[in-house]
C-alpha positions in Angstrom: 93.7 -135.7 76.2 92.1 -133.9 73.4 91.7 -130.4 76.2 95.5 -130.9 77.0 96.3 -130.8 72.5 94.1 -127.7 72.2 95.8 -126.0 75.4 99.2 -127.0 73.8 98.1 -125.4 70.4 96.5 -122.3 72.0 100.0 -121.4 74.5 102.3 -122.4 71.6 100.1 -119.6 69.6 100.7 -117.6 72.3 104.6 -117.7 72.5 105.4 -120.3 74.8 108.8 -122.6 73.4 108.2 -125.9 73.1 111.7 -126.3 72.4 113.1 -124.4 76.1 110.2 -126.0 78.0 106.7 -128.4 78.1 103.5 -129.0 79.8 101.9 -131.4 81.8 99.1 -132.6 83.4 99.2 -132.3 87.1 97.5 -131.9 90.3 98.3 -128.5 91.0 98.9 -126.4 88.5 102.7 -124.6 88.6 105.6 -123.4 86.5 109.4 -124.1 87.4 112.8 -124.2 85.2 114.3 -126.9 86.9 117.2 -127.5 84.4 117.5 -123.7 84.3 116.1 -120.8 81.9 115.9 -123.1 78.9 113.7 -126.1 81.0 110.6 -124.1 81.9 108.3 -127.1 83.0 104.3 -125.7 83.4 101.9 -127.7 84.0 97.8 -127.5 84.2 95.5 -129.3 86.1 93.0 -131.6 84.7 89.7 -130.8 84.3 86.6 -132.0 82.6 85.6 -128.4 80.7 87.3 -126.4 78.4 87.3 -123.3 80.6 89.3 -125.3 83.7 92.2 -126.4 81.5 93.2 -123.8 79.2 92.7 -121.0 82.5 95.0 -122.6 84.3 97.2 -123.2 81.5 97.2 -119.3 80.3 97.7 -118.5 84.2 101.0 -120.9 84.0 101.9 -119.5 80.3 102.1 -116.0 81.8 104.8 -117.4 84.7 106.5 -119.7 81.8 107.1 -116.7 79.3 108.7 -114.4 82.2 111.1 -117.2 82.3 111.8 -117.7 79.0 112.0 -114.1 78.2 114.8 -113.2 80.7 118.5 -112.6 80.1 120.1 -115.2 79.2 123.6 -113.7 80.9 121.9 -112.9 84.3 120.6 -116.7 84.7 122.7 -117.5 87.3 121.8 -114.4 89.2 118.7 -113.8 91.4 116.8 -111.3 89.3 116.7 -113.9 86.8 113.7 -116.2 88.5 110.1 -115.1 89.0 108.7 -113.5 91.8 106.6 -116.0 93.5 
């Protein structure tokens, strides 16, 4: 718990909304925007060392601000999701 508070302090420093999106703790680490381009859901694996947690999390953080970040009037278009 207290990795995952100092990864959500260092990737909210960083310019990822908490208010369009959120992290998690998962298995395998991912980004989506389920609810569109103002739900950007990332999420970071758990790991026992600081290193393991906030790398994956920045790794997500880079595919979470592309979303957030894109035109809000071409979010119903193709162009408008990541390249995976």
């Amino acid at each position: 718990p207290k990795l995952r508070d100092v990864t959500e302090t260092v990737v909210k420093q960083v310019g990822f909304d908490f208010e369009r999106g959120r992290l998690d703790l998962c298995g395998n680490a991912f980004c989506a925007r389920p609810g569109g381009m103002n739900d950007i859901r990332m999420t970071t694996r758990p790991s026992g060392h600081f290193k393991g947690v906030v790398s994956s999390s920045l790794h997500e953080m880079g595919h979470a601000l592309y979303e957030q970040n894109q035109r809000q009037d071409w979010g119903h278009l193709p162009i408008a999701t990541g390249v995976s």
